[in-house]
C-alpha positions, 0 to 999 in steps of 0.5 A: 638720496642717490644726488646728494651721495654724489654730489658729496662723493665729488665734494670729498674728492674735490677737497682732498685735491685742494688739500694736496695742493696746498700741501705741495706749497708748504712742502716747497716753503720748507724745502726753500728753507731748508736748501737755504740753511744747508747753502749757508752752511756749506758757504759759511763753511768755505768762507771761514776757511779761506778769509779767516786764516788771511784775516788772521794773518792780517791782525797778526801784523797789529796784534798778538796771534791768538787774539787775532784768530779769536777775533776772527771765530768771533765775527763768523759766529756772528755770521753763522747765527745771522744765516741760522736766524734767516733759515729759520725764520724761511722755514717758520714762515710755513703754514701747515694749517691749510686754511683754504681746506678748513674754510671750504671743508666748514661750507661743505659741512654747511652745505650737506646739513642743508641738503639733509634738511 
């Protein structure tokens, strides 16, 4: 009786050390995907600042004024939602049901009923 304790103490611990790993993978998917919404954010940001008013600038030679500007806010809203979809589709790409430590925890379950019996 004093083996199988054992052995199930150090089974126990062995499982929460894969738990923890695999958590640490999926904490490091959501970061990438949250570091690349606020990348595109801040870039988004400086990019319309700087090329909208010369791209407005430039339509306004053709065309009138204001549907130049509106042309322009138009094409970054494009962009933003392109950056926006990419984000979170990084950030869907996670997988907190840590599939390895289900696995192993059944067998472990299996493994114990066995010893049990």
């Amino acid at each position: 009786m004093g083996d199988i304790s054992h052995d199930l103490t150090t089974l126990v611990k062995q499982e929460l050390e894969l738990a923890k790993t695999e958590l640490k993978e999926e904490a490091g998917k959501a970061g990438k995907g949250a570091g690349l919404l606020g990348g595109a954010g801040a870039s988004g940001l400086l990019a319309l600042i700087f090329l909208s008013g010369a791209l407005a600038y430039l339509l306004d030679s053709w065309i009138p004024r204001e549907a130049a500007f509106l042309i322009v806010g138009l094409l970054w809203a494009v962009v933003g939602a392109v950056l926006a979809l990419s984000g979170r589709k990084a950030i869907r790409s996670m997988n907190p049901q840590l599939p390895e430590t289900q696995q192993t925890l059944k067998e472990d379950v299996a493994w114990a009923r066995a010893q049990k019996n």
